[in-house]
TORDREN-600347 format. One record per atom (N, C-alpha, C): atom name; residue number from 1; x, y, z. Coordinates in pm, whole numbers, plus 32768, in hexadecimal, padded with zeros to 4 digits. Example, Ala and Ser with C-alpha at 12.3 -4.5 7.8 and 13.67 -1.06 7.14 Angstrom:
+------+-----+------+------+------+
| atom | seq |   xx |   yy |   zz |
+------+-----+------+------+------+
|    N |   1 | 8527 | 7DC7 | 830C |
|   CA |   1 | 84CE | 7E3E | 830C |
|    C |   1 | 8528 | 7EB6 | 830C |
|    N |   2 | 8505 | 7F1F | 82C4 |
|   CA |   2 | 8557 | 7F96 | 82CA |
|    C |   2 | 850A | 8003 | 8313 |
+------+-----+------+------+------+
***
This chain:
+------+-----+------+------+------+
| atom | seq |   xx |   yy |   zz |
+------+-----+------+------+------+
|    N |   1 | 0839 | 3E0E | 6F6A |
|   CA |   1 | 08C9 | 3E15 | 6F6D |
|    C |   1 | 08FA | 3E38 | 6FFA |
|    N |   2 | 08A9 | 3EB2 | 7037 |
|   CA |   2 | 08F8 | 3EB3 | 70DB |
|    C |   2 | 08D4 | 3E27 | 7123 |
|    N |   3 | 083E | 3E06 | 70E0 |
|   CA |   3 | 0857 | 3D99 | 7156 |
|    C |   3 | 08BB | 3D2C | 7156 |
|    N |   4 | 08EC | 3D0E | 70DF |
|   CA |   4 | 0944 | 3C9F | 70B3 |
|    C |   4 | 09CF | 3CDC | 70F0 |
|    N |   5 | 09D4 | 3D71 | 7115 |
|   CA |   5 | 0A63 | 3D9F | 7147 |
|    C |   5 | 0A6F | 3D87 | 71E0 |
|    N |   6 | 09F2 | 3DBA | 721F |
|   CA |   6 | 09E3 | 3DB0 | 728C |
|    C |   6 | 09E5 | 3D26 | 72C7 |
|    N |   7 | 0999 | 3CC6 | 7293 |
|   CA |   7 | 09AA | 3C17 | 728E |
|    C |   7 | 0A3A | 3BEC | 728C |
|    N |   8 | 0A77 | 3BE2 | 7216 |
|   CA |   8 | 0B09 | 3BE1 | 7212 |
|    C |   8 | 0B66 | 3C08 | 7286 |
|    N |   9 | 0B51 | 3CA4 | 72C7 |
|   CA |   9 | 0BAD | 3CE1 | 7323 |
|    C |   9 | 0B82 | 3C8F | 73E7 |
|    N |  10 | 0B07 | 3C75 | 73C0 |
|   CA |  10 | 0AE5 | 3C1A | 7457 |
|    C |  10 | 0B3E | 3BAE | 7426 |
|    N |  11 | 0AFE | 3B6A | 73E2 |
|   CA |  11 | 0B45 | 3AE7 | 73AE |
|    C |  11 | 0BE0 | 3AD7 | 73EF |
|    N |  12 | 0C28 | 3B15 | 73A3 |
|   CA |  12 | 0CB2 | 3B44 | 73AC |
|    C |  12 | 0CE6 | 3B40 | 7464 |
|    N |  13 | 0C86 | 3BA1 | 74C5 |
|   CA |  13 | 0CBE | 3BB4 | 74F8 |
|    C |  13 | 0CB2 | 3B3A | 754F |
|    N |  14 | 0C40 | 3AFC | 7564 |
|   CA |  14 | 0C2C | 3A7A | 757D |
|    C |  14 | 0C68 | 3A1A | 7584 |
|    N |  15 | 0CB2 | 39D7 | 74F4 |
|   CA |  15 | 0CFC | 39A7 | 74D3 |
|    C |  15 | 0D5E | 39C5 | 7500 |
|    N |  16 | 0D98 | 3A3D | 7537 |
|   CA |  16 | 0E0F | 3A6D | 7592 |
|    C |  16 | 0E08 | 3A45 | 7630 |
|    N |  17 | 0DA4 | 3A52 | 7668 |
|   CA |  17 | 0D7F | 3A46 | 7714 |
|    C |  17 | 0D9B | 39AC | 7706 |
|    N |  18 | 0D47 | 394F | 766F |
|   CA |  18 | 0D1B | 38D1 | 769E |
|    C |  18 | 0DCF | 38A1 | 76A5 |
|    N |  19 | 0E31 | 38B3 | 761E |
|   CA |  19 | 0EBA | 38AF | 7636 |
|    C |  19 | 0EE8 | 38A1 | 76A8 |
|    N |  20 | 0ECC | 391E | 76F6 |
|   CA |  20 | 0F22 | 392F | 775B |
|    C |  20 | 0F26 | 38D6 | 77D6 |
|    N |  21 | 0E89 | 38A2 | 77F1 |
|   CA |  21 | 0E4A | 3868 | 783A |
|    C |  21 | 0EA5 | 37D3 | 7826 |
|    N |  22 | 0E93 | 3789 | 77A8 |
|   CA |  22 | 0EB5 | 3720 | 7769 |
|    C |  22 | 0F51 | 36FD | 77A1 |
|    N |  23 | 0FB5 | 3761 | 777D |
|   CA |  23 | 1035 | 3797 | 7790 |
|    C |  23 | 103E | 3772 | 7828 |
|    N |  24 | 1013 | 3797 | 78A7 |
|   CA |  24 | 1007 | 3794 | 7906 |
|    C |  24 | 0FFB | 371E | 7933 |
|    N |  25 | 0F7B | 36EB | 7913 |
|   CA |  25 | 0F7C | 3683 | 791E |
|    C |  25 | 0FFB | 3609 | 78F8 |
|    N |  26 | 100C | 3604 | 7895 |
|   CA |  26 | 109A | 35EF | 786C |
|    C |  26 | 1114 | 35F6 | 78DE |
|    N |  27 | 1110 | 3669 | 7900 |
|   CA |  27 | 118C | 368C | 794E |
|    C |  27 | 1177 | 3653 | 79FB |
|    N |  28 | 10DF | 3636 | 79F8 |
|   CA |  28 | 10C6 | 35F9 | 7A95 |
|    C |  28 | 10FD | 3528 | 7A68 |
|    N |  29 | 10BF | 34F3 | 7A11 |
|   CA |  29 | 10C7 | 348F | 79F3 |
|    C |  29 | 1162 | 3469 | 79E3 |
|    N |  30 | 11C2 | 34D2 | 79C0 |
|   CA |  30 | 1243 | 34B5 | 79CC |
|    C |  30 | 12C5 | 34E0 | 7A5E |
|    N |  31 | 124D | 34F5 | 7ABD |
|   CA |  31 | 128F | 352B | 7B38 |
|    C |  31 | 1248 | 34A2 | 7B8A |
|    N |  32 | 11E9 | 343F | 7B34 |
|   CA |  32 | 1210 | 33C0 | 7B7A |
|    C |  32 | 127E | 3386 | 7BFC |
|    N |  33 | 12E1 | 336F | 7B8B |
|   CA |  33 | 1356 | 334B | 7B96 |
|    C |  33 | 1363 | 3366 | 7C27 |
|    N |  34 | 1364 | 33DE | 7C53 |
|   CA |  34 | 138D | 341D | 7CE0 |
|    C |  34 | 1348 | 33F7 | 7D4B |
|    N |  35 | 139F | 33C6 | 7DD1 |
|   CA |  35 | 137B | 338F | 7E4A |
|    C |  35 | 1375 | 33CE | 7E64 |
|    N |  36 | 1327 | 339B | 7EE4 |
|   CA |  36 | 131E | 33F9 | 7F78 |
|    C |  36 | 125B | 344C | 7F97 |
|    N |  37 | 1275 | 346C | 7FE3 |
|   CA |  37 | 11FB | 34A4 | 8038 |
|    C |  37 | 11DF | 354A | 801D |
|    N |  38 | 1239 | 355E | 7FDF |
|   CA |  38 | 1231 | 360C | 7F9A |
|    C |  38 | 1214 | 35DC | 7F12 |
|    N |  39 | 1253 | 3584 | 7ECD |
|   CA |  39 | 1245 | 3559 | 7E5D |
|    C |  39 | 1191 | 355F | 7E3C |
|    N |  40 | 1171 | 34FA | 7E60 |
|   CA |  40 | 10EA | 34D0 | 7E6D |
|    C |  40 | 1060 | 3557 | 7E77 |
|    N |  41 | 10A5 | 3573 | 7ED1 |
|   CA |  41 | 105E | 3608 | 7F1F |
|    C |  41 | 1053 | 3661 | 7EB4 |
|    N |  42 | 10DD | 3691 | 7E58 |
|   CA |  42 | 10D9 | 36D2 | 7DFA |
|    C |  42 | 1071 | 36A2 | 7D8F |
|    N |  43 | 108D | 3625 | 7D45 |
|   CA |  43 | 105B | 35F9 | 7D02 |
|    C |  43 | 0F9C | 35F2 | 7CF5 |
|    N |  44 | 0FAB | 35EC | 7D6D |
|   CA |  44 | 0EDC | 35FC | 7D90 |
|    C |  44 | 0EC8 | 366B | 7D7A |
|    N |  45 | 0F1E | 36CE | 7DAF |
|   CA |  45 | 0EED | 3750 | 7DA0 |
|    C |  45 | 0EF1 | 3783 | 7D0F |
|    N |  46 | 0F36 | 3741 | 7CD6 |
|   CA |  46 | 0F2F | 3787 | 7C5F |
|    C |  46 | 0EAE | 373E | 7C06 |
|    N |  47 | 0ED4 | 36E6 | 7C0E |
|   CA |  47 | 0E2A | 3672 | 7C09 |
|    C |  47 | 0DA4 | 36C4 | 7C24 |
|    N |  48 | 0DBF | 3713 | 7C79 |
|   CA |  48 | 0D22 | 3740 | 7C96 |
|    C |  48 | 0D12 | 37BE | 7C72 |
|    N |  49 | 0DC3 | 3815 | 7C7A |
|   CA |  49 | 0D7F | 3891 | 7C11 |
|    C |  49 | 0D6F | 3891 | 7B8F |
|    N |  50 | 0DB0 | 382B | 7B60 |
|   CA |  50 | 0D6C | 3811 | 7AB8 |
|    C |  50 | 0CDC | 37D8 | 7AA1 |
|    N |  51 | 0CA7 | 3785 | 7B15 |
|   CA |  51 | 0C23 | 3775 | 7B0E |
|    C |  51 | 0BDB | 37F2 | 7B1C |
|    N |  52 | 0BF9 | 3837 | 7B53 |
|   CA |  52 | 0B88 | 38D6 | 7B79 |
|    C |  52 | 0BB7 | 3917 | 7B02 |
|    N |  53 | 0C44 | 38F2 | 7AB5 |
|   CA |  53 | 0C64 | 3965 | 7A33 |
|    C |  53 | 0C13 | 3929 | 79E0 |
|    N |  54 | 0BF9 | 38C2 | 79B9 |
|   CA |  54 | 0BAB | 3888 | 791E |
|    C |  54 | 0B27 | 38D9 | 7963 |
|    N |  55 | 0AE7 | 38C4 | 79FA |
|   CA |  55 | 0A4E | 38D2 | 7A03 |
|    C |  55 | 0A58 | 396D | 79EC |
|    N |  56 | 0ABF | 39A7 | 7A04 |
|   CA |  56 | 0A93 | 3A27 | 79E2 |
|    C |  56 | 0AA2 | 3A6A | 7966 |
|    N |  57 | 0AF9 | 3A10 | 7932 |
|   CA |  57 | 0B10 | 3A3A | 7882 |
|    C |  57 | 0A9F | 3A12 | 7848 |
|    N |  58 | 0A48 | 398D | 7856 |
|   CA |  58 | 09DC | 398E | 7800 |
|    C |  58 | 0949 | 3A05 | 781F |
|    N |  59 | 0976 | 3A1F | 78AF |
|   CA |  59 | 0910 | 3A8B | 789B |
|    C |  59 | 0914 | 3B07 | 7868 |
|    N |  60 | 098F | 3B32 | 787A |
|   CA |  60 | 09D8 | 3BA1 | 7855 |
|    C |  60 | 097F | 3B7C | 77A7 |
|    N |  61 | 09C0 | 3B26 | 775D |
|   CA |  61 | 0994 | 3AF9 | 76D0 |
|    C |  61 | 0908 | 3B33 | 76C0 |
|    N |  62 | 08B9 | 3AEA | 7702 |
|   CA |  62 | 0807 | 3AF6 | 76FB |
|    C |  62 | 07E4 | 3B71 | 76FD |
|    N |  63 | 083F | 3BBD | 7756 |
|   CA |  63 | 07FB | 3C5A | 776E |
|    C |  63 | 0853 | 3C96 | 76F8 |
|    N |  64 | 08D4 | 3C7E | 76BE |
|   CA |  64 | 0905 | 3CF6 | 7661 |
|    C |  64 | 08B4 | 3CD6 | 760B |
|    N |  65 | 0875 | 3C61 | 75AC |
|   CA |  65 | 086B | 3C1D | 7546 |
|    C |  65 | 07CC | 3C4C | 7540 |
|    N |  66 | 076F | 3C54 | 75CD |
|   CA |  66 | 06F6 | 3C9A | 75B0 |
|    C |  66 | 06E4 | 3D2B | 75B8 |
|    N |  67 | 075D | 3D60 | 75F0 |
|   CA |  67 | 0764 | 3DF8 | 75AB |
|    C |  67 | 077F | 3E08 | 752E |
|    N |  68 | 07F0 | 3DC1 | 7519 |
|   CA |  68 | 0819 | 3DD7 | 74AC |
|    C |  68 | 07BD | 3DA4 | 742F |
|    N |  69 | 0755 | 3D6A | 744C |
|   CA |  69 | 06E6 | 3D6B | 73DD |
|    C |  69 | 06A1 | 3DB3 | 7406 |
|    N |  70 | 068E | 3DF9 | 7459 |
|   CA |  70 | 0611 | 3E59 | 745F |
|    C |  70 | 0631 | 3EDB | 7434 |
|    N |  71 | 06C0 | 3F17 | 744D |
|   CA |  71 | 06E0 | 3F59 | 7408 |
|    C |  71 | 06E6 | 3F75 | 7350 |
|    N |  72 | 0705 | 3EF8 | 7328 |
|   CA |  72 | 0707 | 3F07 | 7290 |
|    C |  72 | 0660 | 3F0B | 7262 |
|    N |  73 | 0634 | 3EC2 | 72A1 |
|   CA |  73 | 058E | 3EBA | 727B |
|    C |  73 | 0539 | 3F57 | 729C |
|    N |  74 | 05A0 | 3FB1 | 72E9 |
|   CA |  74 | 0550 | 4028 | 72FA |
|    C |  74 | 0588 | 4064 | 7276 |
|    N |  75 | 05F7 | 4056 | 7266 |
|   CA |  75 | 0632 | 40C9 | 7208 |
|    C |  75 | 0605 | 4095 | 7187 |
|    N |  76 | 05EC | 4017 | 7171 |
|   CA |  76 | 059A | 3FD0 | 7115 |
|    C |  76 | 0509 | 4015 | 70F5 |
|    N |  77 | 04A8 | 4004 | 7166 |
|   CA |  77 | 0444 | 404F | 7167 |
|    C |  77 | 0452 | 40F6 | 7132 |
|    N |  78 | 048E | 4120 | 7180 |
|   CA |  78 | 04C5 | 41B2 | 7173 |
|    C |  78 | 04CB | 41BF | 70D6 |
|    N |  79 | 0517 | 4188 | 7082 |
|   CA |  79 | 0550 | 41A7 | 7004 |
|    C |  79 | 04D0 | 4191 | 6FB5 |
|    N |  80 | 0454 | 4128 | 6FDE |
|   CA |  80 | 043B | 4114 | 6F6C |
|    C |  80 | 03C8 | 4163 | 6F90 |
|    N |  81 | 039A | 41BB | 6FF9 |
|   CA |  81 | 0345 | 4218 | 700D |
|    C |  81 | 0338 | 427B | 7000 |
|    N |  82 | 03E2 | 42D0 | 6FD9 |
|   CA |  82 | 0429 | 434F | 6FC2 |
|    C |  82 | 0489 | 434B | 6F66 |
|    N |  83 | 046D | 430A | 6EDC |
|   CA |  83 | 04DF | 4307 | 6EA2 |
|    C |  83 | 051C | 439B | 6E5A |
|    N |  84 | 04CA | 43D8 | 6E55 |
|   CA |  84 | 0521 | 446E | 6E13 |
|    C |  84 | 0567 | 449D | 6EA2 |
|    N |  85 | 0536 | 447F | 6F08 |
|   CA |  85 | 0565 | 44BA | 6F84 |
|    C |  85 | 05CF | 447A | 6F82 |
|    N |  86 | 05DC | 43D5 | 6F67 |
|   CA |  86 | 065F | 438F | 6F8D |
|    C |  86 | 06DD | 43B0 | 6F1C |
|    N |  87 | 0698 | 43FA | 6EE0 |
|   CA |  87 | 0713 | 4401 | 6E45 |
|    C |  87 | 074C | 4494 | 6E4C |
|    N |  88 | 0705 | 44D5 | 6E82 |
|   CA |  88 | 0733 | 4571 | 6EAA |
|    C |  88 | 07AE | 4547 | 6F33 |
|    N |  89 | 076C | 451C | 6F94 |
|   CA |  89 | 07C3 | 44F7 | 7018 |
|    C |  89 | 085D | 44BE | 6FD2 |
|    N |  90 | 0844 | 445C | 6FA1 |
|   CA |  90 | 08BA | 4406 | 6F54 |
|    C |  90 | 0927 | 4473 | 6EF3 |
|    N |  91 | 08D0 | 44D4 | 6EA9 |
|   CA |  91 | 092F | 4532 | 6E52 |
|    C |  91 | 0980 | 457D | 6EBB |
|    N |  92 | 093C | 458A | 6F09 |
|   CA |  92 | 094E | 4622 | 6F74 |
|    C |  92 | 09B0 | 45D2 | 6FD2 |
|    N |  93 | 09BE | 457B | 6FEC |
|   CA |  93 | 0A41 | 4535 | 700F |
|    C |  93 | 0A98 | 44F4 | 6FE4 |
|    N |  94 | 0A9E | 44E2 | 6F5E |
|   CA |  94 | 0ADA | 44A6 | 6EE6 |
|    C |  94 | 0B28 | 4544 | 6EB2 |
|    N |  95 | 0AE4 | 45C5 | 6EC9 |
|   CA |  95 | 0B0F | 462D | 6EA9 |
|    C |  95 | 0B73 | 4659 | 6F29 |
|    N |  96 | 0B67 | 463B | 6FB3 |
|   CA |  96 | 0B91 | 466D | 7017 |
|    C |  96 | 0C28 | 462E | 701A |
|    N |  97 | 0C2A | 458F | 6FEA |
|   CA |  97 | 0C99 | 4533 | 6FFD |
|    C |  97 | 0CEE | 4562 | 6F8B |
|    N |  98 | 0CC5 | 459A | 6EFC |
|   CA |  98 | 0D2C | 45C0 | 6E83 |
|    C |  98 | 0D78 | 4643 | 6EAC |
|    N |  99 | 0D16 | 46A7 | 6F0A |
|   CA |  99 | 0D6D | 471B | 6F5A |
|    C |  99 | 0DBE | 46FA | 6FA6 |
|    N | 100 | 0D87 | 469B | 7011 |
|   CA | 100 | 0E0F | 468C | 703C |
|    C | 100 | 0EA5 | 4630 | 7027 |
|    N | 101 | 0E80 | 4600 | 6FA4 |
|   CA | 101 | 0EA6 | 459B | 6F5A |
|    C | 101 | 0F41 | 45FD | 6F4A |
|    N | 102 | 0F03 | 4675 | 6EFF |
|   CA | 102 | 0F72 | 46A2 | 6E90 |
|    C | 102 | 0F70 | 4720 | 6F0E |
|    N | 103 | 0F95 | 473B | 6F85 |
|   CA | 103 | 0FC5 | 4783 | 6FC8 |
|    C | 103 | 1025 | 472E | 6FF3 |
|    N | 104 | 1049 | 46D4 | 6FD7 |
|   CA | 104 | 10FD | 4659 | 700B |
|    C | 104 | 1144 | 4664 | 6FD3 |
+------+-----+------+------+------+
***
């Protein structure tokens, strides 16, 4: 289940960078239109920082996406090596969050 949360929440944010990227693009392809020698100038430049934004968003991806499984696969491990340990931990903060629940 975390991993399917943790999967989901990369996912998500992904799908947000790749948007934005997309969007941009968009907004260079419609500044066409515009003459001139600044025009142009602009237009490359933005051309090339969206090329370095995708290369760095997919790496950005590779590295959250292999933490972010290595993390669930520890706590994975963890649980199924300590499970009275993991069910005490879980009460004892399941108990900590209802205190401060009903102190609001």
């Amino acid at each position: 289940m975390a991993r399917t949360k943790a999967q989901t929440a990369q996912d998500i944010l992904m799908e947000d960078f790749q948007t934005l990227v997309a969007d941009t693009e968009r907004l260079l392809e419609h500044t066409a239109t515009l003459a001139g020698d600044q025009a142009d100038e602009l237009r490359e430049q933005i051309h090339e920082s969206l090329l370095r934004a995708r290369e760095t968003l997919k790496l950005t991806e590779d590295t959250l996406r292999d933490r972010g499984q290595a993390a669930v696969a520890a706590t994975e491990d963890y649980v199924s090596a300590n499970p009275w340990q993991s069910v005490g931990i879980a009460a004892g903060v399941g108990f900590l969050i209802g205190l401060l629940a009903t102190r609001r």
